[in-house]
C-alpha positions in Angstrom: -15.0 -74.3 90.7 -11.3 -74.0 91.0 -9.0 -72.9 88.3 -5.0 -72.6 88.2 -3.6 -69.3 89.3 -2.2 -69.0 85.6 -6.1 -68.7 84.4 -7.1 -66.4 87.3 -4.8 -64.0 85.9 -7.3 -62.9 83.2 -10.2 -61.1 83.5 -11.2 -61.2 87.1 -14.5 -60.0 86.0 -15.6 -63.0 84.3 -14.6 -65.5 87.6 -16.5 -62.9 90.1 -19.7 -63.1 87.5 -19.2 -66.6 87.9 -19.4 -66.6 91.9 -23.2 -66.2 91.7 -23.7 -69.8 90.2 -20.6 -71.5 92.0 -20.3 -70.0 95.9 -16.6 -70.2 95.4 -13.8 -70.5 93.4 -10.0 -72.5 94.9 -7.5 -70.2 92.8 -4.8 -73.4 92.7 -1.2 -73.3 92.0 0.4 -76.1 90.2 -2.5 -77.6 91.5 -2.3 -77.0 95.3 -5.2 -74.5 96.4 -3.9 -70.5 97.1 -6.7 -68.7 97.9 -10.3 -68.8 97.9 -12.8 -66.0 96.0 -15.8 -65.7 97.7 -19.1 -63.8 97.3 -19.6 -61.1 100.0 -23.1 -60.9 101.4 -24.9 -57.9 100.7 -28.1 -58.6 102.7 -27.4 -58.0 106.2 -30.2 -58.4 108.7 -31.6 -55.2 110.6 -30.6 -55.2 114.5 -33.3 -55.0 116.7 -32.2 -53.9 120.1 -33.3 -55.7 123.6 -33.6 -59.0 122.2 -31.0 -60.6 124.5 -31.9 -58.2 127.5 -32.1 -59.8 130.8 -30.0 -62.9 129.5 -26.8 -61.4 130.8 -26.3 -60.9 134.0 -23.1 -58.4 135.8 -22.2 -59.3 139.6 -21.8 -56.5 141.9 -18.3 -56.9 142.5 -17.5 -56.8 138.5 -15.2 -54.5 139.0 -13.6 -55.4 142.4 -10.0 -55.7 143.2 -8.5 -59.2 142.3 -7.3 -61.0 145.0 -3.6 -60.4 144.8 -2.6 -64.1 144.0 -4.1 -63.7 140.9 -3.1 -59.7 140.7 0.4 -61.1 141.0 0.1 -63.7 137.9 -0.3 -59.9 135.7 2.0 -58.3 137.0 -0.2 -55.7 139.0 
């Protein structure tokens, strides 16, 4: 749906209603596109924790010293 920025000043109400039926509407201004009203989700999926465990993996050395030609590039 989109509708001229003129129209989206009236009742916002009735274009959020509307978001249900359209996924979007293009809020346009002497018929360029503005803005974009979307539909937040409201389902949001339950974490369940482990599920990527054992797909990363951290080297020893993480956390060693850079060597200092690439220290040097940041300044250190």
């Amino acid at each position: 749906m989109e509708i001229d920025l003129a129209q989206a000043a009236a009742p916002l109400s009735k274009y959020v209603a509307n978001l249900s039926e359209s996924g979007e509407i293009v809020i346009l201004d002497s018929g360029k596109p503005v803005a974009k009203l979307v539909a937040l989700s409201t389902e949001s999926e339950k974490r369940v924790p482990g599920l990527d465990e054992g797909l990363v993996q951290i080297s020893e050395d993480f956390d060693a010293p850079l060597p200092p030609e690439i220290a040097n590039g940041f300044g250190i």
